[in-house]
Backbone bond lengths (Angstrom), bond angles and torsions (degrees), N, CA, C in turn:
res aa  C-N    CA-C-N  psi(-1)  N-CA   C-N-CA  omega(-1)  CA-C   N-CA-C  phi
1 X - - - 1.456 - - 1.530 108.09 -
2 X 1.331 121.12 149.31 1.547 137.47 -179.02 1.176 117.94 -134.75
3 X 1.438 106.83 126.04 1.344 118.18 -150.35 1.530 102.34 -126.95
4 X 1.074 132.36 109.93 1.956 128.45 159.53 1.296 110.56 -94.77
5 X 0.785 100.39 158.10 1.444 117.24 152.32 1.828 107.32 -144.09
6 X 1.420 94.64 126.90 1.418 109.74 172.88 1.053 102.47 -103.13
7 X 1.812 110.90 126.95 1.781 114.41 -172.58 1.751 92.10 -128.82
8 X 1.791 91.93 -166.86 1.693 96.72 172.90 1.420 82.00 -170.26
9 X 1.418 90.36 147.20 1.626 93.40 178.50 1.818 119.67 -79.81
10 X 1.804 100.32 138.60 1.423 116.85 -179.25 1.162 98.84 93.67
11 X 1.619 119.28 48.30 1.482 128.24 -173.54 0.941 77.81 -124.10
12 X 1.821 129.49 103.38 1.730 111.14 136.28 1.288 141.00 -49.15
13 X 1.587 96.91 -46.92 1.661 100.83 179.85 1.837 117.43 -65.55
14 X 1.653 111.93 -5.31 1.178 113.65 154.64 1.611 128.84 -67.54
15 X 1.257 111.72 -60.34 1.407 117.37 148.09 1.521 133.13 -20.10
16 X 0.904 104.76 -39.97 1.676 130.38 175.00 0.784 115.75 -50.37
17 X 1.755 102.14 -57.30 1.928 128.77 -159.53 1.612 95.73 -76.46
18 X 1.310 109.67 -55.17 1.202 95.22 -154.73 1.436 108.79 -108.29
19 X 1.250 124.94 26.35 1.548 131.66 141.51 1.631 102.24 -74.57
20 X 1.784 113.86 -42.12 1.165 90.31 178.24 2.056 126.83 -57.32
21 X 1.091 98.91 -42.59 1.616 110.49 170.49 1.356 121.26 -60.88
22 X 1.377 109.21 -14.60 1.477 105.94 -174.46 2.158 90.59 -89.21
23 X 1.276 105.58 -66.67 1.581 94.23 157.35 1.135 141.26 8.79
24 X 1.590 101.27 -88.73 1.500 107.82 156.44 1.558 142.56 -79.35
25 X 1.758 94.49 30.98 1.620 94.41 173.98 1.630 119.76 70.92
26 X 0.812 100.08 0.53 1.972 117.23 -174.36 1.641 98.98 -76.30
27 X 1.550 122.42 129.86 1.320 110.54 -166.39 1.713 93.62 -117.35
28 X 1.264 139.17 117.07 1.338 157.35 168.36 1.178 129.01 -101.06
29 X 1.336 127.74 132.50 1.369 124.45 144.63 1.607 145.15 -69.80
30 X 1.350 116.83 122.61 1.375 128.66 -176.73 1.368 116.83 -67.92
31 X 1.583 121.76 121.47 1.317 101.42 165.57 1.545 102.63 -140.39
32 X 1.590 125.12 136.96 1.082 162.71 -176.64 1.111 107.29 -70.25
33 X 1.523 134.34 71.99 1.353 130.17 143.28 1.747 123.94 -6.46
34 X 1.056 112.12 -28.32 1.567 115.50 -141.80 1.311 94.91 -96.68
35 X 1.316 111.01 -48.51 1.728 141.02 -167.59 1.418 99.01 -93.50
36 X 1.316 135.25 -25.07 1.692 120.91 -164.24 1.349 85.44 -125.99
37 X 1.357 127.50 132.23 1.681 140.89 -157.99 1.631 82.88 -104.73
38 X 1.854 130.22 -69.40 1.028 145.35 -168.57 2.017 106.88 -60.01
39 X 1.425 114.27 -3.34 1.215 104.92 -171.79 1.532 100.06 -106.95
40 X 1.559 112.20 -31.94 1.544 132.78 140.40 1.640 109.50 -12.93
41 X 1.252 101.30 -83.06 1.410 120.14 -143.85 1.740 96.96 -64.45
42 X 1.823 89.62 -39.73 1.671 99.16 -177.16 1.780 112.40 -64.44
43 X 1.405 123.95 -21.36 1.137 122.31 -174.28 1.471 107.68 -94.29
44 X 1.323 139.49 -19.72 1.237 147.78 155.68 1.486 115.50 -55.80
45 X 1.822 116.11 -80.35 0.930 113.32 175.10 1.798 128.69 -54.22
46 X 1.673 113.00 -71.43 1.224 126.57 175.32 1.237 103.06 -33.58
47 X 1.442 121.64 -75.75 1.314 123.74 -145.70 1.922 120.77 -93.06
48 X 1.938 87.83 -7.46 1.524 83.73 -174.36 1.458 121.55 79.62
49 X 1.197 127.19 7.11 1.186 133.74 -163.57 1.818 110.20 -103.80
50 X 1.482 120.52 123.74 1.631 112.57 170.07 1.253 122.60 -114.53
51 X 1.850 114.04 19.18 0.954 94.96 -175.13 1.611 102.53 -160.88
52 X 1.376 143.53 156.56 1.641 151.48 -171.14 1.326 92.78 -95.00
53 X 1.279 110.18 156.45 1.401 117.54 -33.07 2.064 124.10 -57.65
54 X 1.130 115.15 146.21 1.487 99.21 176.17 1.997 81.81 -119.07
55 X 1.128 115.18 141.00 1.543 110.26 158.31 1.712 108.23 -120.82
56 X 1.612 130.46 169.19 1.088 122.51 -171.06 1.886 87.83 -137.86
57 X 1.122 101.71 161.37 1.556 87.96 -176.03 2.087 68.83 -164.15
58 X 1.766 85.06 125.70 1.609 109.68 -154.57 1.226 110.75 19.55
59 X 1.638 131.64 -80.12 1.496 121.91 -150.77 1.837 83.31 -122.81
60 X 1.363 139.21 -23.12 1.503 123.96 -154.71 1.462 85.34 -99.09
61 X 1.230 90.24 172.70 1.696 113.80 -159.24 1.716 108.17 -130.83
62 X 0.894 137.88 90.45 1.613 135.21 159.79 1.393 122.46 -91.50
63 X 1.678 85.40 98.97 1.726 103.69 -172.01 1.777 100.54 -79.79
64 X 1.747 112.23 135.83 1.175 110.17 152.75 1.630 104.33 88.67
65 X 1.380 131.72 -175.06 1.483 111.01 -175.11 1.433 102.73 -108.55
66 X 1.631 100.64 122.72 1.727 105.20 178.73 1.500 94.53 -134.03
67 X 0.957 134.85 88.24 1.517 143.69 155.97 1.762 115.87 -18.98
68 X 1.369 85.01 -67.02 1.119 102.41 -168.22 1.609 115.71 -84.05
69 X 1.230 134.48 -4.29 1.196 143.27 149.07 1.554 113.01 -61.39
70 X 1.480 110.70 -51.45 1.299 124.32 -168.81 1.661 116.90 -63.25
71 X 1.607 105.38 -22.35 1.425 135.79 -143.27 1.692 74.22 -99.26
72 X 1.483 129.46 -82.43 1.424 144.63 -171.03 1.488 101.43 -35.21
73 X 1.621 126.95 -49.88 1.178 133.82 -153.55 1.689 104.87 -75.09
74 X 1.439 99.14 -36.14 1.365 114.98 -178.96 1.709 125.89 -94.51
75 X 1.690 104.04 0.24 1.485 111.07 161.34 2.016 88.88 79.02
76 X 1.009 128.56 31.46 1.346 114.35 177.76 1.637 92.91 -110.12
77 X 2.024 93.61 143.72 1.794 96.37 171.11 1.458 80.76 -107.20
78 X 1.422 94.69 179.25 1.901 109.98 158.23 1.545 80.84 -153.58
C-alpha cells in the first residue's frame, strides 16, 4: 500500500492526519506543496485537489481532512 500525504506548512489538519498514521504504525510519504511546485501542480490538476491535507492511498484520493474516510480506506476500527 502507498500512502502520501500532500501537506504545506501551518496545516493543522495536516498534523492531525499524519499523527494519525504515525499512531497506527502506517509508514507514508510527505510531500510539501510549498517546496515541490510539480507536486502542486500534480495535486490541482491530476488529483483535483485545492486543499491540505490531500492523502492518496494507492489509486483513491482523500481530499481535505476526512478521518474517517482515511480510517475505512485503510481497514482501521477504533
Amino acid at each position: 500500500m502507498n500512502i502520501t500525504v500532500y501537506t504545506q506548512p501551518d496545516c493543522p489538519p495536516c498534523q492531525v492526519v499524519k499523527q494519525f498514521l504515525t499512531h497506527h504504525n502506517i509508514s507514508y510519504k510527505v510531500i510539501d506543496i510549498s517546496e515541490n511546485l510539480e507536486a502542486r501542480d500534480y495535486l490541482v490538476h491530476e488529483l483535483q485537489s485545492y486543499s491540505t491535507p490531500t492523502v492518496t492511498v494507492d489509486e483513491q484520493v482523500v481530499k481535505g481532512f476526512d478521518l474517517s474516510k482515511l480510517q475505512n480506506l485503510l481497514g482501521i476500527e477504533e
